[in-house]
N, C-alpha and C positions, 0 to 999 in steps of 0.2 A: 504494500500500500504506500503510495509516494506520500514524503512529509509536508506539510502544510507550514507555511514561515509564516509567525505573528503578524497578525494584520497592523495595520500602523496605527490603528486604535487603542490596540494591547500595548504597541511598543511606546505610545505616547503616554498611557497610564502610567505603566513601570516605571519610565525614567521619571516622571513627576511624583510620582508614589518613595521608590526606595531606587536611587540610581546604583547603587553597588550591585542589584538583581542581574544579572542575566539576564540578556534581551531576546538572546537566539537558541535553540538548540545547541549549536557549537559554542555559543558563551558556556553553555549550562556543563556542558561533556569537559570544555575545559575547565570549567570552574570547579569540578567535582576532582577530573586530574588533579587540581592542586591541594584540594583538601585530604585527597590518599595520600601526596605524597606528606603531607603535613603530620598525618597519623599514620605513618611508616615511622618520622621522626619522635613521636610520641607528646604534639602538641596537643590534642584532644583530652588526653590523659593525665597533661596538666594545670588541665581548667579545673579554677580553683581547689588547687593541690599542688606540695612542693614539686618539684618540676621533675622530669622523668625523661629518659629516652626510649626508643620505640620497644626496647625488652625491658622496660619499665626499670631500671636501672636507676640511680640520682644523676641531673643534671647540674649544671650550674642556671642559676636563673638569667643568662646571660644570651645577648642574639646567638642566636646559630653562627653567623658568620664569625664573630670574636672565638666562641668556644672551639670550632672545626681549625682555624689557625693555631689559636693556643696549643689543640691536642698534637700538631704537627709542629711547632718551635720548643715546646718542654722535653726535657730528658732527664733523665734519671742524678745529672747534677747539680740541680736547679732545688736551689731555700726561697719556699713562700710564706709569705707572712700576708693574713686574713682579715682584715675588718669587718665583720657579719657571717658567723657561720652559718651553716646547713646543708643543704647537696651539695651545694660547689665544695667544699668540704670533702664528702665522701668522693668525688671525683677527681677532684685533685690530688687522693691519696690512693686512687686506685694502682697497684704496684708496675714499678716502671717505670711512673708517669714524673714522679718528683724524687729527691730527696728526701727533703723534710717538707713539711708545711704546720705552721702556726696558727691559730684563729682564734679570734677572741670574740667575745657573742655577749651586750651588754644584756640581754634579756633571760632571766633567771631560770624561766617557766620552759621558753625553745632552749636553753642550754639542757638542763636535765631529759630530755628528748631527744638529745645527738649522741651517735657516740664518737669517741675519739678517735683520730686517726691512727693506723696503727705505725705509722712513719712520722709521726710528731707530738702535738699537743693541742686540747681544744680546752682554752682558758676561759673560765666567767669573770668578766673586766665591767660592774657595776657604772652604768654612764646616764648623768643626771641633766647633763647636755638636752638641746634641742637635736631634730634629727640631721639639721646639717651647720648650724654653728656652735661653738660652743667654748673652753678654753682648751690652751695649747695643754696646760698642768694637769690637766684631769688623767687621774692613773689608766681609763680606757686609752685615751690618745695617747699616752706615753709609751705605753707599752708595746710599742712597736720596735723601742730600744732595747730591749731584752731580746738579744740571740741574734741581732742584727751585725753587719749589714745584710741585706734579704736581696734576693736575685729579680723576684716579682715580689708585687705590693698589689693584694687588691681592696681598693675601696666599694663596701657595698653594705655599711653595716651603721652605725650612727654619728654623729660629729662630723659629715663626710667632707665640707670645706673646709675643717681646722685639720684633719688627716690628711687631706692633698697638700696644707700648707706643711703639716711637718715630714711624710714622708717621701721627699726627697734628698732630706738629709740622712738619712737611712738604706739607701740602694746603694747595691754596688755598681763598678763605673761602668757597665753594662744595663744596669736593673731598670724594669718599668714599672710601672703603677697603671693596672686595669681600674678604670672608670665606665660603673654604668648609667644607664640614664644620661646618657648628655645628647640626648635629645632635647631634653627637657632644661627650662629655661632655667628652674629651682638649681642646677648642674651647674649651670655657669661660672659663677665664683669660682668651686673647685678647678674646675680645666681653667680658669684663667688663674690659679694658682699652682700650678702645674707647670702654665706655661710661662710662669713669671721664673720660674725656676732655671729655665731652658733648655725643658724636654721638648721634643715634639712628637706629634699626633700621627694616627693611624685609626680612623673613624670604620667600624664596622656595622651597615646600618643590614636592618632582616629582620623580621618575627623572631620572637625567644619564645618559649614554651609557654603555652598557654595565654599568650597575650595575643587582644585581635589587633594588632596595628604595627606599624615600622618603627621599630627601636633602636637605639643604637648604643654600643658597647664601644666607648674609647681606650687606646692604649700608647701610654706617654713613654719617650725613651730618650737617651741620649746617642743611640747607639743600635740602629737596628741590625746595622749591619750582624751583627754577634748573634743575631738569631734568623737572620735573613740568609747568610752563608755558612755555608756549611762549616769552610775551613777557617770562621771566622773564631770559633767556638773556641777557648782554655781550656 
């Protein structure tokens, strides 16, 4: 039986109704392709819930596109140190992938809830801070100086502008600081504290799990070259 393509009555509804719809048959066939391949990735899976990959495994709540590079530039010599535990946590300690990794998680209730990595340490670091400003002094913020210098620094946890302002004096003369959300305007200060430092940027924009919209996962460095070439590496 030949297909019949929406009269231009339907397709004037739709677009004035909900423009993100599907107009055509082949909008629709494509649009479903991308939602398989989305729960292949195990985006579905992490609507509202910590975030997962498609064998339900922990993610990092990070875009796709930040996490798929990360998993390809870390190796096995690499010391992380963590501002906000949880998946990313269990996946950056998954063996192989790091060294060590550190994490510190101000929230009492999700800390008793994780477990530790078996390649480091997941600290309760009490922070009475705002979620992104806050003081340098505060023993969360500080604690980035214990066991430092660190090779990667990710910020995703509380204090995040007063943690971009301190943790560049913390890496080593290779190390980055992953920043998420700098999509988001709230972000700014931090990546302009970052970049007052005189790292520079590598913006990774893409869905992350479980979120319906284009995110984006930044990563400041001095130095990509050391993870960009191979025979760059110590």
């Amino acid at each position: 039986m030949p297909r019949r393509p929406l009269t231009a009555r339907a397709r004037g509804l739709l677009a004035r109704t909900a423009p993100g719809i599907p107009r055509s048959r082949h909008e629709m066939r494509t649009s479903l392709q991308a939602l398989a391949t989305l729960r292949r990735e195990g985006w579905q899976s992490s609507v509202g819930k910590p975030p997962v990959d498609g064998a339900g495994a922990p993610m990092p709540w990070l875009s796709y596109s930040a996490v798929r590079w990360l998993d390809v530039v870390l190796d096995p010599s690499v010391r992380m140190f963590e501002y906000g535990a949880g998946s990313s946590t269990a996946w950056f300690a998954r063996p192989g992938r790091l060294r060590e990794i550190v994490s510190v998680e101000h929230d009492a209730s999700w800390h008793a809830q994780l477990t530790p990595p078996s390649n480091g340490e997941l600290r309760y670091v009490p922070c009475t801070d705002g979620w992104w400003e806050g003081s340098e002094d505060s023993p969360y913020v500080r604690s980035i100086a214990d066991g430092g210098p660190w090779d990667v620094v990710l910020i995703d946890g509380a204090s995040r502008t007063v943690c971009a302002r301190v943790a560049p004096h913390h890496l080593t003369p290779h190390g980055l600081v992953v920043l998420d959300d700098t999509d988001l305007a709230t972000t700014d200060p931090a990546a302009k504290e970052l970049a007052a430092h005189g790292l520079g940027r590598l913006d990774f924009w893409g869905f992350k799990p479980g979120v319906d919209r284009l995110t984006c996962t930044s990563v400041f460095g001095r130095d990509f070259n050391h993870w960009l070439l191979p025979r760059g590496r110590a």
